[in-house]
C-alpha positions in Angstrom: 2.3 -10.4 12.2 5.9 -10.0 11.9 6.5 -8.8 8.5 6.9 -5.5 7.8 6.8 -5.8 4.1 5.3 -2.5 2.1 3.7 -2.5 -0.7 3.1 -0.4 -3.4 -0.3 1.3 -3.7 -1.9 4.1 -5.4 -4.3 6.6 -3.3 -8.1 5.9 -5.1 -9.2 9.3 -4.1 -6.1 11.4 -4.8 -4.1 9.4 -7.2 -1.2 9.4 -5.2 1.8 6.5 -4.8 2.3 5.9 -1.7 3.8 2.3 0.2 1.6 0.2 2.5 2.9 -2.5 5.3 -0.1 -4.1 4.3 -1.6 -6.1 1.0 -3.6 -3.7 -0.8 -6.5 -5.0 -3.0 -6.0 -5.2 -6.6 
């Protein structure tokens, strides 16, 4: 795994954006 992509995600417990080097679920 080379790519260090982040994604955008939002925290389910908190609500908070935060970014992800991994594919969150949608």
């Amino acid at each position: 795994m080379s790519d260090r992509e982040l994604h955008k995600a939002v925290c389910s417990e908190c609500g908070q954006e935060c970014e992800v080097p991994f594919k969150p679920d949608p």
